[in-house]
PDB file of N, CA, C and O in Angstrom:
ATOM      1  N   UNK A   1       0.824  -1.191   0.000  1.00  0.00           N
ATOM      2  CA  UNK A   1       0.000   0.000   0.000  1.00  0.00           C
ATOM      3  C   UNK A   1       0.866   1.252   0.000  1.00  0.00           C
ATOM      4  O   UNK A   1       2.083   1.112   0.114  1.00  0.00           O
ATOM      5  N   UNK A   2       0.336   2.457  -0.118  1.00  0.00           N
ATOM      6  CA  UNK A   2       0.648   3.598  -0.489  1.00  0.00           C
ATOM      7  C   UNK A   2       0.373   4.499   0.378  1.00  0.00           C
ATOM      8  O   UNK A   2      -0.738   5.023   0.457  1.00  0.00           O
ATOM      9  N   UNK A   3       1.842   4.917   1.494  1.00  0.00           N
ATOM     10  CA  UNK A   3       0.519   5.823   2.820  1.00  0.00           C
ATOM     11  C   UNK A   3       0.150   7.557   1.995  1.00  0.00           C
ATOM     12  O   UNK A   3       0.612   7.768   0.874  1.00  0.00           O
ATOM     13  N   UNK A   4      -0.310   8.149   2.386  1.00  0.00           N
ATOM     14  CA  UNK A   4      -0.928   9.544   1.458  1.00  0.00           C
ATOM     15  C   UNK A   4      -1.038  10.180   3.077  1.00  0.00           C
ATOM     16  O   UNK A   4      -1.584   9.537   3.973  1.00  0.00           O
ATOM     17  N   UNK A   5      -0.309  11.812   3.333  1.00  0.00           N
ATOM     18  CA  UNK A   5      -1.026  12.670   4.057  1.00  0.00           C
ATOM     19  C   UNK A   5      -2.583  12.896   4.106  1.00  0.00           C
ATOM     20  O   UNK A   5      -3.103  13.080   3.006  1.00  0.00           O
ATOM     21  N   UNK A   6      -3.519  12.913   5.354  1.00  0.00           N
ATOM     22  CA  UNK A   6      -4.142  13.378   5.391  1.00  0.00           C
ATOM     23  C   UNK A   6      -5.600  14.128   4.689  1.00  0.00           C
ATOM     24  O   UNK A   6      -6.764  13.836   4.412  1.00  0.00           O
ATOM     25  N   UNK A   7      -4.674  15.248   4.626  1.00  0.00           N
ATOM     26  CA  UNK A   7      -4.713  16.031   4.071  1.00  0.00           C
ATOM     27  C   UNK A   7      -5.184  16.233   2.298  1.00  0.00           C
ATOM     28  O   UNK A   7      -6.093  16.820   1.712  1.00  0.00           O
ATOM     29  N   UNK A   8      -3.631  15.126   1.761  1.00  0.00           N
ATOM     30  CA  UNK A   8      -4.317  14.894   0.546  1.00  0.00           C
ATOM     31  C   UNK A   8      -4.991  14.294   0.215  1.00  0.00           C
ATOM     32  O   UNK A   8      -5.498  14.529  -0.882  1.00  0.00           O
ATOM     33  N   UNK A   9      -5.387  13.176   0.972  1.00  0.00           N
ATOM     34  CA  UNK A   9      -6.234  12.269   0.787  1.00  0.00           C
ATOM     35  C   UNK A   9      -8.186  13.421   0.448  1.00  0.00           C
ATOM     36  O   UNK A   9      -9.056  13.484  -0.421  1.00  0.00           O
ATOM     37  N   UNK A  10      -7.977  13.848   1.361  1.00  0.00           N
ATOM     38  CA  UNK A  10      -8.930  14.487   1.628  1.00  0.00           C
ATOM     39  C   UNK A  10      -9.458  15.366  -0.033  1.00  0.00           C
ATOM     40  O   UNK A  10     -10.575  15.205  -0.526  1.00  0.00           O
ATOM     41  N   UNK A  11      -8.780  15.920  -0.415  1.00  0.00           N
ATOM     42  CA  UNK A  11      -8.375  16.763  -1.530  1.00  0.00           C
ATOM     43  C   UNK A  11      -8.871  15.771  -2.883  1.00  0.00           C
ATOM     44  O   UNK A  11      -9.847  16.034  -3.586  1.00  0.00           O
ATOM     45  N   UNK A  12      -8.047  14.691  -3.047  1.00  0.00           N
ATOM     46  CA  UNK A  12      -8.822  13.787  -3.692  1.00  0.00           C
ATOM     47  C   UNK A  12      -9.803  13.086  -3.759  1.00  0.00           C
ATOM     48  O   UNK A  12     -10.272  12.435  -4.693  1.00  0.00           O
ATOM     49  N   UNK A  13     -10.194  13.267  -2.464  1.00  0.00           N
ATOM     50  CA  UNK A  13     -11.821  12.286  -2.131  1.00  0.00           C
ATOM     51  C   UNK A  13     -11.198  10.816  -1.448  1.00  0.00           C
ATOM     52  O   UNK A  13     -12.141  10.058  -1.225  1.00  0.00           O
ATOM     53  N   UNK A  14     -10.451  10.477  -1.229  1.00  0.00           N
ATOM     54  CA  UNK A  14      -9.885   9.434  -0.749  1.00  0.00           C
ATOM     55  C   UNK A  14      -9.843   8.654   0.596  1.00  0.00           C
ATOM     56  O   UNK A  14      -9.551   9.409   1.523  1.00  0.00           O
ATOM     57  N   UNK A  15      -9.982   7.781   0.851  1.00  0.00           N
ATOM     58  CA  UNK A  15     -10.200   7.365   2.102  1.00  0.00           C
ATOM     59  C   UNK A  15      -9.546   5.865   1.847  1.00  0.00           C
ATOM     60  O   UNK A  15      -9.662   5.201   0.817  1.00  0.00           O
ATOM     61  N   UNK A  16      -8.560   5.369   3.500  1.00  0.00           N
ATOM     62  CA  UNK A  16      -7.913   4.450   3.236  1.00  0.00           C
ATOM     63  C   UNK A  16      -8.589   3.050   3.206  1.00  0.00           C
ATOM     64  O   UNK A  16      -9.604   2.654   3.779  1.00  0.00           O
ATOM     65  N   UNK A  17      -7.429   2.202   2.081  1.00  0.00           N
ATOM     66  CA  UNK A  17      -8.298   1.099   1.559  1.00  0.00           C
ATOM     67  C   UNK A  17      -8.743   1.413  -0.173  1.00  0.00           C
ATOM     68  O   UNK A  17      -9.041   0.473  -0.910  1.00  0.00           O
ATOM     69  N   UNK A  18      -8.733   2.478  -0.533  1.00  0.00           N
ATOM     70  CA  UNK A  18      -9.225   2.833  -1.798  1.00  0.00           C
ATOM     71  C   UNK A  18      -7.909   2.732  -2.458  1.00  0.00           C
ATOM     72  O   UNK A  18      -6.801   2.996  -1.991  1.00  0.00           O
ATOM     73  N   UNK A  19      -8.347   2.153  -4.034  1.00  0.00           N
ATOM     74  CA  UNK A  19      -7.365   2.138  -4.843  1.00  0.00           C
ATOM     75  C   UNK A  19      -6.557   3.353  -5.399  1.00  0.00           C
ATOM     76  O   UNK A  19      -7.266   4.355  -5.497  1.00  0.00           O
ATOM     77  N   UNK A  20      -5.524   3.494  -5.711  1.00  0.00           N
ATOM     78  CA  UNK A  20      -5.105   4.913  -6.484  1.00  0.00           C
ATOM     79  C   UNK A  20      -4.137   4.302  -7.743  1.00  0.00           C
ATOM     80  O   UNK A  20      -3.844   3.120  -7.923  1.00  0.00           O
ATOM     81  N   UNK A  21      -3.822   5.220  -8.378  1.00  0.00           N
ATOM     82  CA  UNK A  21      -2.580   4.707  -9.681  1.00  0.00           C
ATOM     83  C   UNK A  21      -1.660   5.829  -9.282  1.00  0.00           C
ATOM     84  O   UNK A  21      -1.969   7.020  -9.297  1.00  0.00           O
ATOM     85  N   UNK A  22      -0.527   5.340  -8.934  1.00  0.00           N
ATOM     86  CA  UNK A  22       0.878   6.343  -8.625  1.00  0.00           C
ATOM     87  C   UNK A  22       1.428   5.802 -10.004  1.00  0.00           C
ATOM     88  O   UNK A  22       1.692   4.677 -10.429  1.00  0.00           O
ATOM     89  N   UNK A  23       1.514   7.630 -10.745  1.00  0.00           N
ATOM     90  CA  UNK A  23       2.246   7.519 -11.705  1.00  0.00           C
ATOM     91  C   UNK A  23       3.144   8.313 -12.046  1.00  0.00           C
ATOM     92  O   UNK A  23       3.082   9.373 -11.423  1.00  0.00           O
ATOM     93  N   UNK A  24       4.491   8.204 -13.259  1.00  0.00           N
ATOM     94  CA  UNK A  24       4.873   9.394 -13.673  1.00  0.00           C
ATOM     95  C   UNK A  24       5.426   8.838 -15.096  1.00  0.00           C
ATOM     96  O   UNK A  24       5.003   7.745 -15.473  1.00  0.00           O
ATOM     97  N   UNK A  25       6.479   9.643 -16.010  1.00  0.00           N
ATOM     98  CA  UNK A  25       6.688   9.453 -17.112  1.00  0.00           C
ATOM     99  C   UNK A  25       7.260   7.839 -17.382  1.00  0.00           C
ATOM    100  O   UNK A  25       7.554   7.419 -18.501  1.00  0.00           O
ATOM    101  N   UNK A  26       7.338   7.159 -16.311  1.00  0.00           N
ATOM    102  CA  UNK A  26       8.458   5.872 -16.442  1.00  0.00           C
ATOM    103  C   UNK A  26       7.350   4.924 -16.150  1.00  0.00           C
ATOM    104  O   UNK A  26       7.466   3.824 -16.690  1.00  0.00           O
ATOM    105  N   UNK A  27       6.254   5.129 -15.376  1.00  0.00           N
ATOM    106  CA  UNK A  27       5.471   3.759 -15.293  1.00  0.00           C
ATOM    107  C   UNK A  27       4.458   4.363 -14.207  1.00  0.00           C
ATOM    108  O   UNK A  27       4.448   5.442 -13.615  1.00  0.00           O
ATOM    109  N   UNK A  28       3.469   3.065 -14.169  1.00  0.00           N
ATOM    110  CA  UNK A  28       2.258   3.224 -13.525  1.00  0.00           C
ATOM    111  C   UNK A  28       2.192   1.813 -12.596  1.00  0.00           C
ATOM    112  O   UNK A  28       2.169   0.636 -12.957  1.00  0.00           O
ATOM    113  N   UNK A  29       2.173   2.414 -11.263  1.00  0.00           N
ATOM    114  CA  UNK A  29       1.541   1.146 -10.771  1.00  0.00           C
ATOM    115  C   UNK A  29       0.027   1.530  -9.784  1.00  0.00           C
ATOM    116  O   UNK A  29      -0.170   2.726  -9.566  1.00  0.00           O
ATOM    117  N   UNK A  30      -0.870   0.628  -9.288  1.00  0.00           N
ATOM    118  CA  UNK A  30      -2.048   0.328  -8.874  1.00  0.00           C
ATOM    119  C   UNK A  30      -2.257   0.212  -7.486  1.00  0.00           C
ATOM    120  O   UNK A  30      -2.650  -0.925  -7.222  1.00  0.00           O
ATOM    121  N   UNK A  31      -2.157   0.890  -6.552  1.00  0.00           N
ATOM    122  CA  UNK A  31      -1.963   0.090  -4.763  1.00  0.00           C
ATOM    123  C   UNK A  31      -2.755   0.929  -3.986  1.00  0.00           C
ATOM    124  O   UNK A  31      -2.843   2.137  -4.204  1.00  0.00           O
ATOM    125  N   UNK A  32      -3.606   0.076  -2.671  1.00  0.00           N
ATOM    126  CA  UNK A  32      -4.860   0.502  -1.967  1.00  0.00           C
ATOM    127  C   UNK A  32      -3.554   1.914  -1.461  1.00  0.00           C
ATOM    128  O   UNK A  32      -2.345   2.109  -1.582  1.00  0.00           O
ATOM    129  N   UNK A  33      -4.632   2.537  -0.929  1.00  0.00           N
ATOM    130  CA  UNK A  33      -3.623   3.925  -0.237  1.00  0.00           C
ATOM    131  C   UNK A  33      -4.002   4.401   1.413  1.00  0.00           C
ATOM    132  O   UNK A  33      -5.162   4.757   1.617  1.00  0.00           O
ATOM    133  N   UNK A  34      -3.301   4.404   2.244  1.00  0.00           N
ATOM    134  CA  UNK A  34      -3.467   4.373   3.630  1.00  0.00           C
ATOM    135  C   UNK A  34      -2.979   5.595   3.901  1.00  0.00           C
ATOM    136  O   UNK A  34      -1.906   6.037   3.491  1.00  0.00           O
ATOM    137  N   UNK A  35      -4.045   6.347   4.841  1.00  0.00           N
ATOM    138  CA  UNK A  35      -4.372   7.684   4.557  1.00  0.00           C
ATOM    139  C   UNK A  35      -3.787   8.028   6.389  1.00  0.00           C
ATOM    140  O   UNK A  35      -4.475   7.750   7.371  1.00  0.00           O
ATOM    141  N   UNK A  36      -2.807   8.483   6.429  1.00  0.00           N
ATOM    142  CA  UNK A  36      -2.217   8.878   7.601  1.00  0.00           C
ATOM    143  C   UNK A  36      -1.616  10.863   8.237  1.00  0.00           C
ATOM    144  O   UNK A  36      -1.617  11.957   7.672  1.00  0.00           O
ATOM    145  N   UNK A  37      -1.374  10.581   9.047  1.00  0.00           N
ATOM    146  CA  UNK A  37      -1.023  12.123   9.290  1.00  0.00           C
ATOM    147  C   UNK A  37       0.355  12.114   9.777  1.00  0.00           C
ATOM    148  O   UNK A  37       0.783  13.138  10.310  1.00  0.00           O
ATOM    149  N   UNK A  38       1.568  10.443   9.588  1.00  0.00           N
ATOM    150  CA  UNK A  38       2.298  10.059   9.884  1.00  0.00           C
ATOM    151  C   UNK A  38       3.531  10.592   8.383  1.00  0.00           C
ATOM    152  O   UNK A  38       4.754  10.542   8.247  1.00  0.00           O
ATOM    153  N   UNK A  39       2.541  11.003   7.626  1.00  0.00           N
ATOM    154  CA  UNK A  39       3.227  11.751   6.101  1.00  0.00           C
ATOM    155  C   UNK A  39       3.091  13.257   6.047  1.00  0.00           C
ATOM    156  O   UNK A  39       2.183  13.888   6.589  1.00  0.00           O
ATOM    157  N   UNK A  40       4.305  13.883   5.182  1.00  0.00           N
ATOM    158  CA  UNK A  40       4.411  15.025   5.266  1.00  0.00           C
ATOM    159  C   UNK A  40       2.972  15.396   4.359  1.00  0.00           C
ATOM    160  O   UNK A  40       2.377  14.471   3.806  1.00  0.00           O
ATOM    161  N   UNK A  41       2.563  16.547   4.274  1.00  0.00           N
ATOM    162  CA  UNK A  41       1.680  16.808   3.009  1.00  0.00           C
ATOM    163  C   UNK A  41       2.818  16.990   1.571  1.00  0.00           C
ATOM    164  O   UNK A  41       3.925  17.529   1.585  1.00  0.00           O
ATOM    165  N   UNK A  42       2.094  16.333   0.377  1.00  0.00           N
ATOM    166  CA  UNK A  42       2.614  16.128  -0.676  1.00  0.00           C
ATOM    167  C   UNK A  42       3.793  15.787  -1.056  1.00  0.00           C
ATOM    168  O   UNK A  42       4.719  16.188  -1.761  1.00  0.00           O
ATOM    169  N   UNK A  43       3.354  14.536  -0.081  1.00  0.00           N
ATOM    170  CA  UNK A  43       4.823  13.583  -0.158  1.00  0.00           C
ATOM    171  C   UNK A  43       3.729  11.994  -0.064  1.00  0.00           C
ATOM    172  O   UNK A  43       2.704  11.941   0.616  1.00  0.00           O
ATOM    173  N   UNK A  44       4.254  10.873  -0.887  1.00  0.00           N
ATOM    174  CA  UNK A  44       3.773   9.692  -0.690  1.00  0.00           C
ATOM    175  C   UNK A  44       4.736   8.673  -0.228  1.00  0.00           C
ATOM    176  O   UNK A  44       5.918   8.961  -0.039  1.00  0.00           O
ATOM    177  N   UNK A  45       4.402   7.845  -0.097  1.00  0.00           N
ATOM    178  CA  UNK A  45       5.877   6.454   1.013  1.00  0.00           C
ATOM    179  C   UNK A  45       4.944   5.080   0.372  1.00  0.00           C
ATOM    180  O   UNK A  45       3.806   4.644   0.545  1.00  0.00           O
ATOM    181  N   UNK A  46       6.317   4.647  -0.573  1.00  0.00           N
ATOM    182  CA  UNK A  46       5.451   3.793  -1.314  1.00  0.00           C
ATOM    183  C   UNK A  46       6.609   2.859  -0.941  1.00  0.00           C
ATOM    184  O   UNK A  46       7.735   3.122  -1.364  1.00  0.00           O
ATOM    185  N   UNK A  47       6.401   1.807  -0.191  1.00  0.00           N
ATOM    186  CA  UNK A  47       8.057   0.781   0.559  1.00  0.00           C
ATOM    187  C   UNK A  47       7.830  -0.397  -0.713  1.00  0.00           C
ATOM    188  O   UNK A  47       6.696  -0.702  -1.083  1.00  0.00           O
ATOM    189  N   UNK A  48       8.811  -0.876  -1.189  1.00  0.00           N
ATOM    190  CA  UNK A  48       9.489  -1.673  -1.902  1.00  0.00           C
ATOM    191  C   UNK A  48       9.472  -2.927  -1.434  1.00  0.00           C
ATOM    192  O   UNK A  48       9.435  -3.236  -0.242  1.00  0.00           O
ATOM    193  N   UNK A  49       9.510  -4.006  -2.791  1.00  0.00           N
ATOM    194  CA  UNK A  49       9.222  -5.258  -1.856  1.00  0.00           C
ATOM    195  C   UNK A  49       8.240  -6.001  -2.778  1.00  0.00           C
ATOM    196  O   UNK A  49       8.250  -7.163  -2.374  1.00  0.00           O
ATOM    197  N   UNK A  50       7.470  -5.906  -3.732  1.00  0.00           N
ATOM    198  CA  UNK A  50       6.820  -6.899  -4.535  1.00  0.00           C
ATOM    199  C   UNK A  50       6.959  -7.082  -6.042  1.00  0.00           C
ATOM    200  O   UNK A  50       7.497  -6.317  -6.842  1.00  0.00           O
ATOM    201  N   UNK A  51       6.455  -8.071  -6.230  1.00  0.00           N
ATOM    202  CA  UNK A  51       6.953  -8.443  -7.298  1.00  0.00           C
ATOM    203  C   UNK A  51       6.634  -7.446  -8.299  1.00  0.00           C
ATOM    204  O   UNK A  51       5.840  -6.600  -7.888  1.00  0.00           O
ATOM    205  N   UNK A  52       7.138  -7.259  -9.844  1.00  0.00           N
ATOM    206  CA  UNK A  52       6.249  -6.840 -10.656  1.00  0.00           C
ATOM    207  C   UNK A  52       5.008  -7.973 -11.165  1.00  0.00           C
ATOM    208  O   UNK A  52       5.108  -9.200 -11.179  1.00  0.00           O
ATOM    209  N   UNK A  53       3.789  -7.108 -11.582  1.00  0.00           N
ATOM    210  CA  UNK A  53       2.929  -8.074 -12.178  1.00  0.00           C
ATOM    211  C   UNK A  53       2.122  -7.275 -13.368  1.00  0.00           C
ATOM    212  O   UNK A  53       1.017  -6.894 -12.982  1.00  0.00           O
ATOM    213  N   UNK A  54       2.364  -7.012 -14.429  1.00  0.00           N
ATOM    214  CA  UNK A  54       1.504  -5.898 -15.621  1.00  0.00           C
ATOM    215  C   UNK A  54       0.745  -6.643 -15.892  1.00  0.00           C
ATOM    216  O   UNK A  54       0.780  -7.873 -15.920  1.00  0.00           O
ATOM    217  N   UNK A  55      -0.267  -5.693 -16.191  1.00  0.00           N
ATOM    218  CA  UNK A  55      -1.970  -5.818 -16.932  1.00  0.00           C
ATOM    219  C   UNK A  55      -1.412  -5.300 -18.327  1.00  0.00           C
ATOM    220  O   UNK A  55      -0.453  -4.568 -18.572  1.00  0.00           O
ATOM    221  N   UNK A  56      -2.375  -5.954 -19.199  1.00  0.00           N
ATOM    222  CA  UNK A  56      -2.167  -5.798 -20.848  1.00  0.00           C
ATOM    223  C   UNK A  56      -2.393  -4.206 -20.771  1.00  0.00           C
ATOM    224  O   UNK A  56      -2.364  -3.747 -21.912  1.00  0.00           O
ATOM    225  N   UNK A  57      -2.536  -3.549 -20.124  1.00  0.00           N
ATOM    226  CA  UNK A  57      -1.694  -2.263 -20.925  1.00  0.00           C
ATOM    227  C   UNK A  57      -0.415  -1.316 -19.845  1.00  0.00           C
ATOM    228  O   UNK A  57      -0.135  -0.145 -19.588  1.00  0.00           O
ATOM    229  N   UNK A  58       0.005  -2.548 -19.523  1.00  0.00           N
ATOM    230  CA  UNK A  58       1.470  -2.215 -18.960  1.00  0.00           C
ATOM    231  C   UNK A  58       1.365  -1.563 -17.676  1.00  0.00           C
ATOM    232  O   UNK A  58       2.431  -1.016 -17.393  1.00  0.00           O
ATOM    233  N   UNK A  59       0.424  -1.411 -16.746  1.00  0.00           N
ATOM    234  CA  UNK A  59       0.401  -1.168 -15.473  1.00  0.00           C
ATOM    235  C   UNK A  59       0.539  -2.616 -14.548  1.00  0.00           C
ATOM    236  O   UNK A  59       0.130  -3.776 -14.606  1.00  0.00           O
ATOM    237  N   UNK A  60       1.575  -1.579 -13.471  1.00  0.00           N
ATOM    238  CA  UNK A  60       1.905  -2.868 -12.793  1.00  0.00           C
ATOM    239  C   UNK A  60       0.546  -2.833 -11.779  1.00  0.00           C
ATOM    240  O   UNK A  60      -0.221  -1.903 -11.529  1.00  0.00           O
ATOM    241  N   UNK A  61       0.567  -4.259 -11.292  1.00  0.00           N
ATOM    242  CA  UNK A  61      -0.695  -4.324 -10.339  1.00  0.00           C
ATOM    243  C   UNK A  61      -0.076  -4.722  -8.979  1.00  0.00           C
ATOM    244  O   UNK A  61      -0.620  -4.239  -7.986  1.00  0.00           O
ATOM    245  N   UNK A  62       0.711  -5.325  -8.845  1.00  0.00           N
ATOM    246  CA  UNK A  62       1.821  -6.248  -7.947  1.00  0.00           C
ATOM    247  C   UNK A  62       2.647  -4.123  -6.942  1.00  0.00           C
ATOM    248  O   UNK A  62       3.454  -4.015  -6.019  1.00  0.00           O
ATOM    249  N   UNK A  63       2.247  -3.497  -7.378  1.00  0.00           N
ATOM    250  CA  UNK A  63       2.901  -2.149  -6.485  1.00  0.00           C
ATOM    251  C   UNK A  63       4.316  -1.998  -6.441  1.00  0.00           C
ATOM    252  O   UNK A  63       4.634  -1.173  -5.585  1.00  0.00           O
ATOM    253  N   UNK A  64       5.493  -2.601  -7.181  1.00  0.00           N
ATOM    254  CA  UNK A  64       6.605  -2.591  -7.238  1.00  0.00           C
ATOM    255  C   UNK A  64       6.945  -1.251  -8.248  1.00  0.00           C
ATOM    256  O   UNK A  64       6.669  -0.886  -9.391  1.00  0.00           O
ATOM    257  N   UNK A  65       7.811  -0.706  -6.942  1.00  0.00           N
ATOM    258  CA  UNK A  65       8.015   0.954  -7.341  1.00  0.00           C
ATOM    259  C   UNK A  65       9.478   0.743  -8.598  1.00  0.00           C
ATOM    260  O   UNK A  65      10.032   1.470  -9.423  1.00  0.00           O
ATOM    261  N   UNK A  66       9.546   0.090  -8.377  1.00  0.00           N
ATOM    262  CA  UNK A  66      10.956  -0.177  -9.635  1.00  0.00           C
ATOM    263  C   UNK A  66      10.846   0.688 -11.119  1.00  0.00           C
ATOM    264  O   UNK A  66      11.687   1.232 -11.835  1.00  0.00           O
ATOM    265  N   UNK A  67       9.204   0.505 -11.202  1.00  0.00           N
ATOM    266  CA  UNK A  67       8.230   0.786 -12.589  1.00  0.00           C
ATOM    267  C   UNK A  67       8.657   1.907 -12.374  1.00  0.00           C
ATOM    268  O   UNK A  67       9.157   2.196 -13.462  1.00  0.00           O
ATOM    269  N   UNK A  68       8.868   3.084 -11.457  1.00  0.00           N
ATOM    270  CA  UNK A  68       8.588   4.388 -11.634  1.00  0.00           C
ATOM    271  C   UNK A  68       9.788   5.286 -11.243  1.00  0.00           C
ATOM    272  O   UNK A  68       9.829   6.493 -11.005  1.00  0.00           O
ATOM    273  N   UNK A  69      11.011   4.081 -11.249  1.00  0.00           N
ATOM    274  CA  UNK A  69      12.371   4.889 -10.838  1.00  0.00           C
ATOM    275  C   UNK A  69      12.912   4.727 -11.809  1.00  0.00           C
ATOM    276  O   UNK A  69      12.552   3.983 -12.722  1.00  0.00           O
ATOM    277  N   UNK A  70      14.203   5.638 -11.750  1.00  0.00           N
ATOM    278  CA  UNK A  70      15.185   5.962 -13.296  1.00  0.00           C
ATOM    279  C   UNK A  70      15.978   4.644 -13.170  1.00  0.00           C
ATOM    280  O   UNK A  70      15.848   3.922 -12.181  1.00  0.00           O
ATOM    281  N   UNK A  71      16.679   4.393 -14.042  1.00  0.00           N
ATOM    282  CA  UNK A  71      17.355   3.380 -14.473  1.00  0.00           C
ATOM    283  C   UNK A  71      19.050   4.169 -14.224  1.00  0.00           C
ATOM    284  O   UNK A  71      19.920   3.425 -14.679  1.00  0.00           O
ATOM    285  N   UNK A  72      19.365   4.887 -13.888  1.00  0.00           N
ATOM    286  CA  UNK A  72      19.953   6.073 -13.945  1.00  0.00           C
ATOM    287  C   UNK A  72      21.158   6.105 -12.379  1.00  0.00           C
ATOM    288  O   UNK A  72      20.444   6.588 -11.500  1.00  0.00           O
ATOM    289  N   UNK A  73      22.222   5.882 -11.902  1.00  0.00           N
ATOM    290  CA  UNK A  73      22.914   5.661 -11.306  1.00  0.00           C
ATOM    291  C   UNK A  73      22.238   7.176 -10.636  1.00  0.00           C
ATOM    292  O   UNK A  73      21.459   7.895 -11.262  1.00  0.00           O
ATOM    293  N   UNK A  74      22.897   7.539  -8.784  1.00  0.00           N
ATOM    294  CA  UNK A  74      22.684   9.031  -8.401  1.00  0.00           C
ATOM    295  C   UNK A  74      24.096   9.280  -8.508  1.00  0.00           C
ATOM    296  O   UNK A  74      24.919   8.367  -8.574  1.00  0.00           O
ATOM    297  N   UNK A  75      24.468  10.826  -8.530  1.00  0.00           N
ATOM    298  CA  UNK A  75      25.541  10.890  -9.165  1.00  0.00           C
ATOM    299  C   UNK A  75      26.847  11.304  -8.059  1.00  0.00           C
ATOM    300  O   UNK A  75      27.864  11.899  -8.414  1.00  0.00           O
ATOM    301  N   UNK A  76      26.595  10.902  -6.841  1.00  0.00           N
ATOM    302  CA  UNK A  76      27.843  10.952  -5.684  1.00  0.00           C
ATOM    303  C   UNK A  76      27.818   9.779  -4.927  1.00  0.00           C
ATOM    304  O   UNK A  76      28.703   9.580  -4.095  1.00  0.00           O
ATOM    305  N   UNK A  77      26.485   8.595  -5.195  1.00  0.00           N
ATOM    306  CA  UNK A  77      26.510   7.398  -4.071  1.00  0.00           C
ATOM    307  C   UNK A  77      26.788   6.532  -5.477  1.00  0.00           C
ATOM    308  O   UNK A  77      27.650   5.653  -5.466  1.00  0.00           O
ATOM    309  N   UNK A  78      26.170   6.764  -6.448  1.00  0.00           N
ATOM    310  CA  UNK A  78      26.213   5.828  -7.610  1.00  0.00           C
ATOM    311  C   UNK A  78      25.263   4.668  -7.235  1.00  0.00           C
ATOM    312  O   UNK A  78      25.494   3.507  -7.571  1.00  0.00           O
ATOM    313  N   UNK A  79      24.169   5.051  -6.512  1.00  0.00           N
ATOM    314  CA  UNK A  79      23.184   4.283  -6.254  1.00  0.00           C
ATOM    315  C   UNK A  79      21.909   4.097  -6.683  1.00  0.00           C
ATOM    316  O   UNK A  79      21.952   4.449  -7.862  1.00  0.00           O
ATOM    317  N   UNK A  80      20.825   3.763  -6.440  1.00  0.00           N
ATOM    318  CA  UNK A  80      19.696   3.809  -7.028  1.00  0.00           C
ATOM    319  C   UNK A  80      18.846   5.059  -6.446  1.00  0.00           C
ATOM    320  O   UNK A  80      19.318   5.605  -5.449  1.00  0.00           O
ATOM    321  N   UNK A  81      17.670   5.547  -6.964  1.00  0.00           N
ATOM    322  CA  UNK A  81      17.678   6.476  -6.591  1.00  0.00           C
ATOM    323  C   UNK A  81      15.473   6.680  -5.844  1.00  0.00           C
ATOM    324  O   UNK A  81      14.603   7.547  -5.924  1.00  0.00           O
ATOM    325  N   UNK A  82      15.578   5.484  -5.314  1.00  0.00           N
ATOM    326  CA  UNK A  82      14.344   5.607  -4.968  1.00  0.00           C
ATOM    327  C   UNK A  82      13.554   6.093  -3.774  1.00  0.00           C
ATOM    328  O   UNK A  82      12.559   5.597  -3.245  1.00  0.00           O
ATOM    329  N   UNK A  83      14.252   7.205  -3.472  1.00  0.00           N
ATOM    330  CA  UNK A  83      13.820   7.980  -2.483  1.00  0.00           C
ATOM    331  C   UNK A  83      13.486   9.543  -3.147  1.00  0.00           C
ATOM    332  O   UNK A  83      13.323  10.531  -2.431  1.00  0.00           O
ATOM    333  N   UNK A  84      13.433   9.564  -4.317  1.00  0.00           N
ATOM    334  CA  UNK A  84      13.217  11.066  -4.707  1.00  0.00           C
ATOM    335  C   UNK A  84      12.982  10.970  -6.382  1.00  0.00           C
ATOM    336  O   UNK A  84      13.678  11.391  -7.306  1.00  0.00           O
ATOM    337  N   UNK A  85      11.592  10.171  -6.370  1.00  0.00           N
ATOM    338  CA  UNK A  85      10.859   9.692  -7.014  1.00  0.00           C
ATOM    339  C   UNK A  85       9.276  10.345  -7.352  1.00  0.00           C
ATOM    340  O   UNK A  85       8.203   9.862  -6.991  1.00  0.00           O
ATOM    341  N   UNK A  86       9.540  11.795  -8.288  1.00  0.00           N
ATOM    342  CA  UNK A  86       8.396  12.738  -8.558  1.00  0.00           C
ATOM    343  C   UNK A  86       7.229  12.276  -9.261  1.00  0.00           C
ATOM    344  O   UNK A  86       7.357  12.207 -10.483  1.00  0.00           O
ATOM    345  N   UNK A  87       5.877  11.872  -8.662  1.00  0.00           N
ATOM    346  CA  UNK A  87       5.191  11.205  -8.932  1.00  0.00           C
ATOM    347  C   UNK A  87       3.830  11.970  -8.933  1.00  0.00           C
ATOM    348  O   UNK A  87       3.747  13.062  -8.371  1.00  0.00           O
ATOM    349  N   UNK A  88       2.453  11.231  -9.748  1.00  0.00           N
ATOM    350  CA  UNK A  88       1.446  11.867  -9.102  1.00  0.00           C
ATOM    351  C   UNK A  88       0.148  10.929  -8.585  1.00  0.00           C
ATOM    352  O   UNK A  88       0.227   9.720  -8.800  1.00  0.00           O
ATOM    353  N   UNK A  89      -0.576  11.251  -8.173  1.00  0.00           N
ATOM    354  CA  UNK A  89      -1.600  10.324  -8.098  1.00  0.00           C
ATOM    355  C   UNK A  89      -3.042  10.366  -7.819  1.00  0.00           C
ATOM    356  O   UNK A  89      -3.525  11.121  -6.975  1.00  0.00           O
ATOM    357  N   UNK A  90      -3.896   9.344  -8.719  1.00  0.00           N
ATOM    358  CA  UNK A  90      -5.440   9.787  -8.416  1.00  0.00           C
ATOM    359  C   UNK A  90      -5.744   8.315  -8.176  1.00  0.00           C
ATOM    360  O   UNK A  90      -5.068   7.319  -7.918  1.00  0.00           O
ATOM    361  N   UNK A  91      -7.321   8.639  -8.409  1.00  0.00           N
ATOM    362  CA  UNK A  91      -8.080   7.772  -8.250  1.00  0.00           C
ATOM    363  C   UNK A  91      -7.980   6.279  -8.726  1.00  0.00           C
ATOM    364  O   UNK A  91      -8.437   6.287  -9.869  1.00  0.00           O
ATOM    365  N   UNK A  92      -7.574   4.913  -8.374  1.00  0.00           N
ATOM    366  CA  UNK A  92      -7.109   3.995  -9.607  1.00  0.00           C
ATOM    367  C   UNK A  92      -8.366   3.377  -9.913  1.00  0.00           C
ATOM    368  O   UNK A  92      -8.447   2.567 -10.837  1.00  0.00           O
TER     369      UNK A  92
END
């Protein structure tokens, strides 16, 4: 799952348990969203950890954030870079 501030939840109509699609130019994935005040506002915490699984038109359903990070080394750890991962998200 996908925790969401508050706040935004609210903004979208959202309430936890409801589906959303976190997306951006690299991929789309599908995951219920848990609506906390334990998140900054307009920030999401999407933890890592499942498999991929795509639907015939290439959304993952399985919530594996891999889909939506660069392929792209960071450029002083030379690491991956999935903590600063500009995304958006609605209703799925």
């Amino acid at each position: 799952e996908m925790m969401m501030n508050a706040a935004d939840a609210k903004r979208l109509g959202l309430r936890t348990g409801n589906k959303v699609e976190v997306f951006n130019d690299r991929g789309r994935i599908v995951v219920p969203v848990y609506v906390s005040q334990r998140c900054m506002p307009g920030v999401v915490v999407c933890p890592e950890g499942t498999w991929i699984d795509l639907d015939e038109n290439g959304v993952d359903r399985g919530g594996c954030v891999n889909v939506l990070t660069s392929h792209h080394w960071t450029p002083f750890a030379y690491g991956t870079a999935q903590h600063t991962i500009m995304v958006e998200v609605k209703r799925g």
